[in-house]
PDB file as gemmi writes it, atoms N, CA and C in Angstrom:
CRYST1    1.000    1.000    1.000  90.00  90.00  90.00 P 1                      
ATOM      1  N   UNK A   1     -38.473   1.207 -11.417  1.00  0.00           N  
ATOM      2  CA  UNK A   1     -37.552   0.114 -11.627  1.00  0.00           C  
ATOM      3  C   UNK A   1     -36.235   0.609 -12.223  1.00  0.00           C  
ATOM      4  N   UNK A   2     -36.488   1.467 -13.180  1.00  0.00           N  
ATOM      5  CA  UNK A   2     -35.378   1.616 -13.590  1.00  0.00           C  
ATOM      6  C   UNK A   2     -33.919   3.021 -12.051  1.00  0.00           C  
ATOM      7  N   UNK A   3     -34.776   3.825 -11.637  1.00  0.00           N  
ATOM      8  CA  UNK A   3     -33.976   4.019 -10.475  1.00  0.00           C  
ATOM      9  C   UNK A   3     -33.099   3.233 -10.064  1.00  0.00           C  
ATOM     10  N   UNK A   4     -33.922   1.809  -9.603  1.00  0.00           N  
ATOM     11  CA  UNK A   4     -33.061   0.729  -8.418  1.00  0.00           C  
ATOM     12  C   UNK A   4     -31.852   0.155 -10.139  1.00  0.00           C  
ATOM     13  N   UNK A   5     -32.209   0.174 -10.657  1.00  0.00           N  
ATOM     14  CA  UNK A   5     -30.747  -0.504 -11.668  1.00  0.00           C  
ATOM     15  C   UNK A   5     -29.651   0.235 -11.903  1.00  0.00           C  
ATOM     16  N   UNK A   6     -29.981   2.067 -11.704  1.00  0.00           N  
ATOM     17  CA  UNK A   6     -29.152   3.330 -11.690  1.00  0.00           C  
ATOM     18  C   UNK A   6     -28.514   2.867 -10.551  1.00  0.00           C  
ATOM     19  N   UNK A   7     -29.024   2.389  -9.601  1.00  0.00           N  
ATOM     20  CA  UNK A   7     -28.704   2.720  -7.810  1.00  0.00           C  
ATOM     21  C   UNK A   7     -27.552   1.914  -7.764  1.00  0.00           C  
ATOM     22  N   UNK A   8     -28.121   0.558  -8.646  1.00  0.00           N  
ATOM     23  CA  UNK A   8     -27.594  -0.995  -8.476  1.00  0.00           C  
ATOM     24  C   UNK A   8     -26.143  -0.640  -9.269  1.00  0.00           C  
ATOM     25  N   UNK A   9     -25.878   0.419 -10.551  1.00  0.00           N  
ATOM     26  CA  UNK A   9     -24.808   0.418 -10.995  1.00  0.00           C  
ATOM     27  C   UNK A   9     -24.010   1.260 -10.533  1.00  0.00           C  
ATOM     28  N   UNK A  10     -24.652   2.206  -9.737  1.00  0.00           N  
ATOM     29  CA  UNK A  10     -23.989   3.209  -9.122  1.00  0.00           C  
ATOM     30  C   UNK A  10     -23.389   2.371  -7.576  1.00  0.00           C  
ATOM     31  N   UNK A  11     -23.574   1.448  -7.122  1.00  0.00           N  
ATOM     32  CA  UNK A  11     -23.019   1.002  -5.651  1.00  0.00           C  
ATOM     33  C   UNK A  11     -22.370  -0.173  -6.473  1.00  0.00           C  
ATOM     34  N   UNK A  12     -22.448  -0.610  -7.767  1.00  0.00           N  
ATOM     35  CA  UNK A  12     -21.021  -1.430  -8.043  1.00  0.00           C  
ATOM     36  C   UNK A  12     -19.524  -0.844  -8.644  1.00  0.00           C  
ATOM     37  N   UNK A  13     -20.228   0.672  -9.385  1.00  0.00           N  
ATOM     38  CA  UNK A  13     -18.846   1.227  -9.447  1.00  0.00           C  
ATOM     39  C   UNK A  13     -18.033   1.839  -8.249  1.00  0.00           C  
ATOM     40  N   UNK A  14     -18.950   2.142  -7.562  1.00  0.00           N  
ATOM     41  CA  UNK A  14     -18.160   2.643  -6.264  1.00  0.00           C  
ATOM     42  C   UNK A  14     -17.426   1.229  -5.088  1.00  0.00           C  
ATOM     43  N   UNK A  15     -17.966   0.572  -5.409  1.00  0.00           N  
ATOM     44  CA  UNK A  15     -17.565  -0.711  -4.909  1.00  0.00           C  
ATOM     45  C   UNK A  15     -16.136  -1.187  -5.178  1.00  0.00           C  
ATOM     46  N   UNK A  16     -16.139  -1.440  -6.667  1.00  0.00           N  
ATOM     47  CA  UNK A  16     -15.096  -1.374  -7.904  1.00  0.00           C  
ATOM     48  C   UNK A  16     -13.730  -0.632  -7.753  1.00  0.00           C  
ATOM     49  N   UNK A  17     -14.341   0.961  -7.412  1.00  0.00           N  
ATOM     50  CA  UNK A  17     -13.192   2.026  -7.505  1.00  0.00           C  
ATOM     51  C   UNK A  17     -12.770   1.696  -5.872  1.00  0.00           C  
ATOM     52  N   UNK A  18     -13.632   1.210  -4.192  1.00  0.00           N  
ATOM     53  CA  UNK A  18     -12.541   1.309  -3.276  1.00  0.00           C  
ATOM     54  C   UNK A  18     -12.285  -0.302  -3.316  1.00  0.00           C  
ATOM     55  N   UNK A  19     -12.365  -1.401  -3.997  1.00  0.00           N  
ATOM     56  CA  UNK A  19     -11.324  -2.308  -3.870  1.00  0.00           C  
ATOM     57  C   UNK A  19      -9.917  -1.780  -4.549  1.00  0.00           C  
ATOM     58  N   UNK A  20     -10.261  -1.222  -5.887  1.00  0.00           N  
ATOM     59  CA  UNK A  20      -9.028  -0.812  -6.807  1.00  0.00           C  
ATOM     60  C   UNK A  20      -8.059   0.036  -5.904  1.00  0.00           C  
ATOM     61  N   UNK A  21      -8.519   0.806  -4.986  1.00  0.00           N  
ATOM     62  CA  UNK A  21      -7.625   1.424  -4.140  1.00  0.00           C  
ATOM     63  C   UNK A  21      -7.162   0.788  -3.447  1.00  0.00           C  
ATOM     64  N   UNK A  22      -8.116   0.405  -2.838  1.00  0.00           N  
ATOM     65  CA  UNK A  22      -7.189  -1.240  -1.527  1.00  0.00           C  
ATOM     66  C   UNK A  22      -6.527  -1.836  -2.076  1.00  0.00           C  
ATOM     67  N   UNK A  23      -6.464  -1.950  -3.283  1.00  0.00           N  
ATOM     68  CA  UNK A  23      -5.171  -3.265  -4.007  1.00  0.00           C  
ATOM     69  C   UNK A  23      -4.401  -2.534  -4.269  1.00  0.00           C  
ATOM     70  N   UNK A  24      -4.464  -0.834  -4.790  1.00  0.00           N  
ATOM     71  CA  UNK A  24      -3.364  -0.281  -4.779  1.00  0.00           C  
ATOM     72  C   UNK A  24      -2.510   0.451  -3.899  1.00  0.00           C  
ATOM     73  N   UNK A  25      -3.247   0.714  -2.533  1.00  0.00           N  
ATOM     74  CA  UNK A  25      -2.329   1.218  -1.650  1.00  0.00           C  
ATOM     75  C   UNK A  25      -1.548  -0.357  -1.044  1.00  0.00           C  
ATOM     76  N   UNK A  26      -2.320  -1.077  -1.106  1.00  0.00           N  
ATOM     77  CA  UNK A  26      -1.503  -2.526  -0.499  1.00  0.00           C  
ATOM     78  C   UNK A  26      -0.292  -2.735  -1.186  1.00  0.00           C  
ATOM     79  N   UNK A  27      -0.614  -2.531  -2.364  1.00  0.00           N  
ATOM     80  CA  UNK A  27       0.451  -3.174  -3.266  1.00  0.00           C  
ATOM     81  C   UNK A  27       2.061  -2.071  -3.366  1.00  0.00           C  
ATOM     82  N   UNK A  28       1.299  -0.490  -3.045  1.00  0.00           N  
ATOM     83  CA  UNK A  28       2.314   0.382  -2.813  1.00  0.00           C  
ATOM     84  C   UNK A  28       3.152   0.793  -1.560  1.00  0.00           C  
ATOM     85  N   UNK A  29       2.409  -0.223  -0.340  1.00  0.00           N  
ATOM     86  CA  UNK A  29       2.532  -0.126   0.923  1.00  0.00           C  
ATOM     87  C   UNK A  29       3.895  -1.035   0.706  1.00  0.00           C  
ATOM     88  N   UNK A  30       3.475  -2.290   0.482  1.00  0.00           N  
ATOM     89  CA  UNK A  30       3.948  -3.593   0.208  1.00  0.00           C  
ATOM     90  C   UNK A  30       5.936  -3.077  -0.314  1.00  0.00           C  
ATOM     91  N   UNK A  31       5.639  -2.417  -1.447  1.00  0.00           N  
ATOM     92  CA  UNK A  31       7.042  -2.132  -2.467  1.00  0.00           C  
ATOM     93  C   UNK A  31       7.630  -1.405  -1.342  1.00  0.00           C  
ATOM     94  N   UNK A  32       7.303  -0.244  -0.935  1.00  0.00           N  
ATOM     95  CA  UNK A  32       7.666   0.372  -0.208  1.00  0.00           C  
ATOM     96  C   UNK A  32       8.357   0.070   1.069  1.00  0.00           C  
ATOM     97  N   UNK A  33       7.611  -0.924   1.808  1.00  0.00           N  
ATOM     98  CA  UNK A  33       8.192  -1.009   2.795  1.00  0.00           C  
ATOM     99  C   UNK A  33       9.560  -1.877   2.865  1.00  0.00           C  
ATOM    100  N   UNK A  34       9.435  -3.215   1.164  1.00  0.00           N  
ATOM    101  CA  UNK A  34      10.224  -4.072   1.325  1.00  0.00           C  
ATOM    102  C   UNK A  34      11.630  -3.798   0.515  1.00  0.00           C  
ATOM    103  N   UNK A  35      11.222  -2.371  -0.343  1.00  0.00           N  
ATOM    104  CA  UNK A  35      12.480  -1.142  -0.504  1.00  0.00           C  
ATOM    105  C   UNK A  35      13.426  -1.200   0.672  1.00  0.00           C  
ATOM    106  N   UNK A  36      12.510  -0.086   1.649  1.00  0.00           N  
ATOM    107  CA  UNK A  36      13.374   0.543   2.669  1.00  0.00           C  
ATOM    108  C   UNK A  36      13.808  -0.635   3.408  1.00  0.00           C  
ATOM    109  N   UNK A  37      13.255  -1.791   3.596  1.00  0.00           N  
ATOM    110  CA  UNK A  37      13.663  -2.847   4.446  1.00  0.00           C  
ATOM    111  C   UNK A  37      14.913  -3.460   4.077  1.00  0.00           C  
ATOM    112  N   UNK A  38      15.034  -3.930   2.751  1.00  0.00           N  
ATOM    113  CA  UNK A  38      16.312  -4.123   2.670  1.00  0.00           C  
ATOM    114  C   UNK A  38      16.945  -3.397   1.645  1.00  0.00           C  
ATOM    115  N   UNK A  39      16.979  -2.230   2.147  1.00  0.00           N  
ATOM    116  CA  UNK A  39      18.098  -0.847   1.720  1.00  0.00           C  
ATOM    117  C   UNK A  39      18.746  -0.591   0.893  1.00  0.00           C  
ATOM    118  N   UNK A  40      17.436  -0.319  -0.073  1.00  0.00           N  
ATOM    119  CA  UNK A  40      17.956   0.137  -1.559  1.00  0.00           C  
ATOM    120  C   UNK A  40      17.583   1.709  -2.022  1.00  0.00           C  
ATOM    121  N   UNK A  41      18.170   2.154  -1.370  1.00  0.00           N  
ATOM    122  CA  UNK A  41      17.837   3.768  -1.612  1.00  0.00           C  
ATOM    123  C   UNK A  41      17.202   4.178  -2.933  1.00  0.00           C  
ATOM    124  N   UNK A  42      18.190   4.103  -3.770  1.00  0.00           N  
ATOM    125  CA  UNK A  42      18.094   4.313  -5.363  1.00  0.00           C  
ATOM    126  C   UNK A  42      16.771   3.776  -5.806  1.00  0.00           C  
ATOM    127  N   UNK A  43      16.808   2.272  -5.690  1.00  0.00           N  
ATOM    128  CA  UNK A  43      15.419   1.780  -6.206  1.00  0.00           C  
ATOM    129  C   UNK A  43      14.096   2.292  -5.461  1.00  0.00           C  
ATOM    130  N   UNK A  44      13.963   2.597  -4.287  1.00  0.00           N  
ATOM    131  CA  UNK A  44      13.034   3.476  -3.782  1.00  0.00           C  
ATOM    132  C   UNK A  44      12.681   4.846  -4.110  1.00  0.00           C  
ATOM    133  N   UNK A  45      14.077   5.378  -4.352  1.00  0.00           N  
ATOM    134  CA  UNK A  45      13.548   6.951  -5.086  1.00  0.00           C  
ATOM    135  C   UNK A  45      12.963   6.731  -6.696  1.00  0.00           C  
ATOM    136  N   UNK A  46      13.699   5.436  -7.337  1.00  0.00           N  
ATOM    137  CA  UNK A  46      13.491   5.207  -8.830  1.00  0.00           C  
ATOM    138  C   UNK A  46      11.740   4.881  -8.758  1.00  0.00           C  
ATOM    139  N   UNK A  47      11.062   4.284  -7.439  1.00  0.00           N  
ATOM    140  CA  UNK A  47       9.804   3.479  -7.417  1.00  0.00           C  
ATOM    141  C   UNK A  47       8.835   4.535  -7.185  1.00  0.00           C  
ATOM    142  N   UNK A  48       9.161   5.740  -6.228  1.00  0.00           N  
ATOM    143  CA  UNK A  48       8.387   6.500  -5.988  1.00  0.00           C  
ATOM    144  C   UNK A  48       8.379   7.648  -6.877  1.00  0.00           C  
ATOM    145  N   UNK A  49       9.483   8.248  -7.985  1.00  0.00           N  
ATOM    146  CA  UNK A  49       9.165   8.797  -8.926  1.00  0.00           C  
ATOM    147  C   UNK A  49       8.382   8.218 -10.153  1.00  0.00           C  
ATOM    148  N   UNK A  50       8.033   6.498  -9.985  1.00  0.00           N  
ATOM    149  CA  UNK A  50       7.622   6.367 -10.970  1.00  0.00           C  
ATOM    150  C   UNK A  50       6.203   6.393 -10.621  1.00  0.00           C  
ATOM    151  N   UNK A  51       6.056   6.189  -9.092  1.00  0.00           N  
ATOM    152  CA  UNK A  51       4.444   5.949  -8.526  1.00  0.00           C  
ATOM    153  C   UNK A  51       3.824   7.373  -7.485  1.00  0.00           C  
ATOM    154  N   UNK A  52       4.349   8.459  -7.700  1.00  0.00           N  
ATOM    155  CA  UNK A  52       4.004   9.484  -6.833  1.00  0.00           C  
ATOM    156  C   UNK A  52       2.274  10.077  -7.218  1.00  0.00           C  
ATOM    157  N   UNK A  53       2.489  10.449  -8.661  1.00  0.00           N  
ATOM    158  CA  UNK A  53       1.493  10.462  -9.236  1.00  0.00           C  
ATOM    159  C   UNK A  53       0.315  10.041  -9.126  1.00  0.00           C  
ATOM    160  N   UNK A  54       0.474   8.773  -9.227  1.00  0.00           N  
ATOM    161  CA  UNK A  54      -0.820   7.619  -8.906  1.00  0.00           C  
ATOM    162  C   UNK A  54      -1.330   7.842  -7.375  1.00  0.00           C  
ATOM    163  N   UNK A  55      -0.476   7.649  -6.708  1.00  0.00           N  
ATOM    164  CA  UNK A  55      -0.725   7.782  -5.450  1.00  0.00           C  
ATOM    165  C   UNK A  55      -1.362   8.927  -4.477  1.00  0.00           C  
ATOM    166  N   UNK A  56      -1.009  10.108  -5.407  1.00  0.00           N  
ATOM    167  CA  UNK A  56      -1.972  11.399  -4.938  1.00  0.00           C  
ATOM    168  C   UNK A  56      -2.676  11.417  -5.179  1.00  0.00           C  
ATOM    169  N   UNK A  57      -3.138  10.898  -6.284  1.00  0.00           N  
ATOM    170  CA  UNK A  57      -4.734  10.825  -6.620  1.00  0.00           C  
ATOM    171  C   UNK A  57      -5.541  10.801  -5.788  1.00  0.00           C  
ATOM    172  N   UNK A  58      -5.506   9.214  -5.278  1.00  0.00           N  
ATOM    173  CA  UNK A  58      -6.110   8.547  -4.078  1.00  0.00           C  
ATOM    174  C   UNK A  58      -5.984   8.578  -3.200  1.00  0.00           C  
ATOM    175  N   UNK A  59      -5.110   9.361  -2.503  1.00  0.00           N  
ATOM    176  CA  UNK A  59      -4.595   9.834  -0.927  1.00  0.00           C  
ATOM    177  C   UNK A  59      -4.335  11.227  -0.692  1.00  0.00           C  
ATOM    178  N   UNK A  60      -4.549  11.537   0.649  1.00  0.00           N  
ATOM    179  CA  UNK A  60      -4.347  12.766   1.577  1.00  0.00           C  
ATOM    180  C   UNK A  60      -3.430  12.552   1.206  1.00  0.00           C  
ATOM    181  N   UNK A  61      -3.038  14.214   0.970  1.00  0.00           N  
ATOM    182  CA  UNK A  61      -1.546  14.532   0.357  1.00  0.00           C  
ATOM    183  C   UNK A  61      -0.530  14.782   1.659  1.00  0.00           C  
ATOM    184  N   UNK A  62      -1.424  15.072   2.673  1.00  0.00           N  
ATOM    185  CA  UNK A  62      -0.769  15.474   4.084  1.00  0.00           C  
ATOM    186  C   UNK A  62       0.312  14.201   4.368  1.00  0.00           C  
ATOM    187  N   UNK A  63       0.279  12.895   4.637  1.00  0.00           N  
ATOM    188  CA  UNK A  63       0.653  12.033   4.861  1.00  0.00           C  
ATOM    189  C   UNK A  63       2.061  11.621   3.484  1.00  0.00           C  
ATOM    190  N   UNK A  64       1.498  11.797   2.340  1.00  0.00           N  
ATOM    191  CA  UNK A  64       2.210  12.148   1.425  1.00  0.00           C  
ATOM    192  C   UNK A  64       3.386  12.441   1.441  1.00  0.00           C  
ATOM    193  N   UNK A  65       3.283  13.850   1.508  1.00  0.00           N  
ATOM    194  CA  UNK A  65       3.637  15.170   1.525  1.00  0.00           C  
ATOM    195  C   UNK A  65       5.398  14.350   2.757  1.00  0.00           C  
ATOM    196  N   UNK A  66       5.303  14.058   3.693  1.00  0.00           N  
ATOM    197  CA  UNK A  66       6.150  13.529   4.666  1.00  0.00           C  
ATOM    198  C   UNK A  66       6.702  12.654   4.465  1.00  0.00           C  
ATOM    199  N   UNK A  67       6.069  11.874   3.522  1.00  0.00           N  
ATOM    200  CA  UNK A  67       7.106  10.447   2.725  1.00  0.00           C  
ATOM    201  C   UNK A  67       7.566  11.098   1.562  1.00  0.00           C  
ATOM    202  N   UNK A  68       7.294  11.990   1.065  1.00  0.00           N  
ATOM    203  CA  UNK A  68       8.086  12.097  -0.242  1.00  0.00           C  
ATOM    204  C   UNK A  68       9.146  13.171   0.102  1.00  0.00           C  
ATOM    205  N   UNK A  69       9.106  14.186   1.242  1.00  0.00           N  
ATOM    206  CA  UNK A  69      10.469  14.634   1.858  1.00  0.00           C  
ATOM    207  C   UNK A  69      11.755  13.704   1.990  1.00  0.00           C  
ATOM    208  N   UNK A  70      10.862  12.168   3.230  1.00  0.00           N  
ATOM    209  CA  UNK A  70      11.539  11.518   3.245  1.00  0.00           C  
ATOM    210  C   UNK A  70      12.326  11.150   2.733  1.00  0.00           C  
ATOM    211  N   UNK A  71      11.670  10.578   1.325  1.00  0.00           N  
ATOM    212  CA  UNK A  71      12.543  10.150   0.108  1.00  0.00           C  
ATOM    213  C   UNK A  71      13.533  10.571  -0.499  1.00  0.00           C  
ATOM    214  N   UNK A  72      13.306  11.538  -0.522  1.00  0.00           N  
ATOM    215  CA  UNK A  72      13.911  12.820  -1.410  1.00  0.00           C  
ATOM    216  C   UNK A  72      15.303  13.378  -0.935  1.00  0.00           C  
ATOM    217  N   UNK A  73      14.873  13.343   0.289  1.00  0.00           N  
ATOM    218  CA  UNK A  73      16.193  13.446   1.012  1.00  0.00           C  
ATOM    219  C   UNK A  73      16.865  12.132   0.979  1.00  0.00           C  
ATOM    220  N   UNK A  74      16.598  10.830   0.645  1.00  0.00           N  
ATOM    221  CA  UNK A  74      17.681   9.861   0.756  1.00  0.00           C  
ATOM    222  C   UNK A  74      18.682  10.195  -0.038  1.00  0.00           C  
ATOM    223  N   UNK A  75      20.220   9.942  -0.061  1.00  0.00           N  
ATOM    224  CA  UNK A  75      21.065  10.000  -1.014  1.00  0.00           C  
ATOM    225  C   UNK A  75      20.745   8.360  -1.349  1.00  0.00           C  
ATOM    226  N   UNK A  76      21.595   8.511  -2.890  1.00  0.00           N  
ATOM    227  CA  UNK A  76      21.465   7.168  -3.699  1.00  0.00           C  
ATOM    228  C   UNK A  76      22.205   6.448  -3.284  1.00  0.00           C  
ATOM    229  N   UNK A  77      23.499   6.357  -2.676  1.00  0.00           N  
ATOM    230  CA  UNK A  77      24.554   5.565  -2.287  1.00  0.00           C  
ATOM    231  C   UNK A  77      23.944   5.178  -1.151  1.00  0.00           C  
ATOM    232  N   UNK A  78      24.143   3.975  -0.313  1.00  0.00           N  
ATOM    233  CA  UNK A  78      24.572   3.678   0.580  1.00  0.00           C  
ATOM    234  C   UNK A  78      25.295   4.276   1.783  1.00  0.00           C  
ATOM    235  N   UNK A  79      25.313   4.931   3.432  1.00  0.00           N  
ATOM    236  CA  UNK A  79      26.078   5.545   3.882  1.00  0.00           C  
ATOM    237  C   UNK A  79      25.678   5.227   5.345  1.00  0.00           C  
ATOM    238  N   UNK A  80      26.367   5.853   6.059  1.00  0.00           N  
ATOM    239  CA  UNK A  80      25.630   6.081   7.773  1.00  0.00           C  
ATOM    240  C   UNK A  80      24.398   6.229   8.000  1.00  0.00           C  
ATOM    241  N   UNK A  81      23.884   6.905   7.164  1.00  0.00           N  
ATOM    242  CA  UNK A  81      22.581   7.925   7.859  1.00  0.00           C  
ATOM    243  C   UNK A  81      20.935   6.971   6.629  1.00  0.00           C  
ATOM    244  N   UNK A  82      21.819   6.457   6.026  1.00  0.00           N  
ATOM    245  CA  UNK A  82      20.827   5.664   5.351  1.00  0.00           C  
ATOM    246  C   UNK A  82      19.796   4.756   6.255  1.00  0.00           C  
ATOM    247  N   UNK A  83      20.586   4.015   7.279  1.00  0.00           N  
ATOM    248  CA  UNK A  83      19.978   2.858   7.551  1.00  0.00           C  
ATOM    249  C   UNK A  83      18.591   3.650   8.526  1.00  0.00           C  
ATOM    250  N   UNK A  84      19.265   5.108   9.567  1.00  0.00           N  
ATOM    251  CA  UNK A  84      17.801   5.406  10.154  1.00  0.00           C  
ATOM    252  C   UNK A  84      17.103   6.239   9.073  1.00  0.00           C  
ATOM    253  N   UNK A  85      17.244   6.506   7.978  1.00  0.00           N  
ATOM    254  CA  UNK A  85      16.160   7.665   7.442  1.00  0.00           C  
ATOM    255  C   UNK A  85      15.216   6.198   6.478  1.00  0.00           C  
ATOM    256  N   UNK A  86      15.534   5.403   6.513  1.00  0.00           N  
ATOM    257  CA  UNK A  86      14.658   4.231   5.738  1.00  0.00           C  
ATOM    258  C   UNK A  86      13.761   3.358   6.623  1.00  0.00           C  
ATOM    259  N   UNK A  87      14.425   3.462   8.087  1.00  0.00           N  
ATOM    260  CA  UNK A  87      13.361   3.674   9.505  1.00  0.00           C  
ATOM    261  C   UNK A  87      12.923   4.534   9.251  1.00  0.00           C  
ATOM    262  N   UNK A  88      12.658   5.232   9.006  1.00  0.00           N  
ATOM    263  CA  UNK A  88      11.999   6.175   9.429  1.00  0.00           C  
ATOM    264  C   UNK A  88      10.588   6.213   8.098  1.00  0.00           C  
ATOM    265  N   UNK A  89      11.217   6.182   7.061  1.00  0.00           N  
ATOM    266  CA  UNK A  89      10.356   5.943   5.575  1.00  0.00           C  
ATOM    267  C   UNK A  89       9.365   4.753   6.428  1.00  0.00           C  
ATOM    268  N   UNK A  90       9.567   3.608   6.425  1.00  0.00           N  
ATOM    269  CA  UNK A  90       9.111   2.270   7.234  1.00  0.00           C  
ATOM    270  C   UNK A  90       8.242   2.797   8.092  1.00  0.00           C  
ATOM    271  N   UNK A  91       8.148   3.449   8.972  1.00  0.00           N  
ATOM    272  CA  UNK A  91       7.430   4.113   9.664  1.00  0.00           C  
ATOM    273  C   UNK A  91       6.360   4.990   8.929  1.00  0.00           C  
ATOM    274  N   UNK A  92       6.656   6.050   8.116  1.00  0.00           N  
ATOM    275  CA  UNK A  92       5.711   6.900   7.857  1.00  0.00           C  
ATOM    276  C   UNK A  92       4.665   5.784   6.814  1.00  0.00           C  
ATOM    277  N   UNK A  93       5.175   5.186   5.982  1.00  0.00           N  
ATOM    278  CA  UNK A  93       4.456   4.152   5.048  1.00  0.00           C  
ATOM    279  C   UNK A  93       3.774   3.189   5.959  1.00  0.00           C  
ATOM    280  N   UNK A  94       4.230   2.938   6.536  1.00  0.00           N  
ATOM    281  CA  UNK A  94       3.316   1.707   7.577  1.00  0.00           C  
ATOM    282  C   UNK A  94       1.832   2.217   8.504  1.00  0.00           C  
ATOM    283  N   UNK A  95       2.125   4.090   9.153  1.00  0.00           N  
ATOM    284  CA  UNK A  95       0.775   4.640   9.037  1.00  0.00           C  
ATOM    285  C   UNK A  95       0.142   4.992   8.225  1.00  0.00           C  
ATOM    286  N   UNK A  96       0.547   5.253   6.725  1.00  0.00           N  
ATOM    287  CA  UNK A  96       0.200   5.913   6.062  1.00  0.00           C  
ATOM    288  C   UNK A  96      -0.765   4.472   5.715  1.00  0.00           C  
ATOM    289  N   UNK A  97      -0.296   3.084   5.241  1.00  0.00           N  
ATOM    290  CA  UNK A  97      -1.196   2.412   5.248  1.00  0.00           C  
ATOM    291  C   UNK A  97      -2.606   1.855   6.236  1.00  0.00           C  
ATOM    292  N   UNK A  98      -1.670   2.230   7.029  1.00  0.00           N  
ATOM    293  CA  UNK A  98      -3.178   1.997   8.530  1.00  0.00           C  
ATOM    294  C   UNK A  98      -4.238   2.804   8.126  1.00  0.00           C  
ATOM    295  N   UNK A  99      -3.777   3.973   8.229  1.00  0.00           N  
ATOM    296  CA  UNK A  99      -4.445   5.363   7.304  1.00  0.00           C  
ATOM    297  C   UNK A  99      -5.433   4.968   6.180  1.00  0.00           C  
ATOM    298  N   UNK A 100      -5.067   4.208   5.618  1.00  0.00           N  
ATOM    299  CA  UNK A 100      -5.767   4.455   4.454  1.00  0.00           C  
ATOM    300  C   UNK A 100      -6.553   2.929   3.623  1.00  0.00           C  
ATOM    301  N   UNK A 101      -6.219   1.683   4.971  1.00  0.00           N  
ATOM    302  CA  UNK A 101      -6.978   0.355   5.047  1.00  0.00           C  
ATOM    303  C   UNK A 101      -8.666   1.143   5.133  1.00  0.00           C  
ATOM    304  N   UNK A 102      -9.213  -0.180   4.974  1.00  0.00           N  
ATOM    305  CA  UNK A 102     -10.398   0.123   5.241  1.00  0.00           C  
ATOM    306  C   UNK A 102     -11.166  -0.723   6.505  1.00  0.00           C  
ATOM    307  N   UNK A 103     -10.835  -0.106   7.714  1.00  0.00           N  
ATOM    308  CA  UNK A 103     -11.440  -0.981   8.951  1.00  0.00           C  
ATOM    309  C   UNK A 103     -12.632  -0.290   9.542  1.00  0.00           C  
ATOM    310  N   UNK A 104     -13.021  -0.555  10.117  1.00  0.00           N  
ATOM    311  CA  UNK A 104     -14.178   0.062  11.230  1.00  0.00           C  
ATOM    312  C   UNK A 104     -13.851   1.096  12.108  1.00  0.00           C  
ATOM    313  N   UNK A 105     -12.736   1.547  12.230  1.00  0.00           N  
ATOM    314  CA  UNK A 105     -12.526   3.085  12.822  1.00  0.00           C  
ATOM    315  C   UNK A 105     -12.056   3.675  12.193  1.00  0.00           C  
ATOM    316  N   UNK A 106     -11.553   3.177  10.441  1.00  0.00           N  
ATOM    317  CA  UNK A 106     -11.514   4.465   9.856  1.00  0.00           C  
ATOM    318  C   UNK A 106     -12.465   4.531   8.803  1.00  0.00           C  
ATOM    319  N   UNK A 107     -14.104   4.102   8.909  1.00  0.00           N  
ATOM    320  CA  UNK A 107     -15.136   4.265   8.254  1.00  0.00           C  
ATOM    321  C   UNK A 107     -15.801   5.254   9.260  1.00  0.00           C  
ATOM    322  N   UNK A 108     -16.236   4.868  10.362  1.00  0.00           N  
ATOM    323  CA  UNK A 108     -16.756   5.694  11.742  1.00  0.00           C  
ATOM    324  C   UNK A 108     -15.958   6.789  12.379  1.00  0.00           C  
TER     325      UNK A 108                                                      
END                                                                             
């Protein structure tokens, strides 16, 4: 008996820890995309230095690794080249969340 109550606490923390991820890649998907959407450079580099950290934790760094170039390379001002490199951020964040939902082809 006492096994199945080990078992029973062991499949609610793990339960626990991938909603906590699902609420936090949603919620980092979410900032992210509605950053680059309406084109605030600055506050996107200010959001992702404050959330890079967190976010490796819980994620392939590979996917990462390509948004935070992204970023990095934005300048802070406003300019020409802003409006496609924040397409382009929009893009890598939008697989990166597909990536990392929890559906039936990316459990199988």
């Amino acid at each position: 008996m006492k096994r199945i109550w080990i078992a029973v606490v062991l499949i609610a923390i793990s339960l626990t820890l991938c909603a906590t991820e699902q609420i936090k890649v949603e919620k980092f998907y979410q900032t992210i995309y509605t950053l680059a959407d309406e084109g605030n450079p600055k506050e996107l580099k200010e959001y992702w230095k404050e959330k890079n950290d967190s976010v490796y934790i819980f994620s392939h760094h590979d996917m990462l690794d390509e948004l935070a170039q992204s970023i990095e390379a934005l300048d802070e001002e406003k300019n020409e080249q802003t409006g496609p490199a924040l397409d382009v951020i929009k893009a890598i964040v939008k697989v990166y969340y597909e990536n990392q939902r929890i559906t039936m082809s990316n459990i199988f």
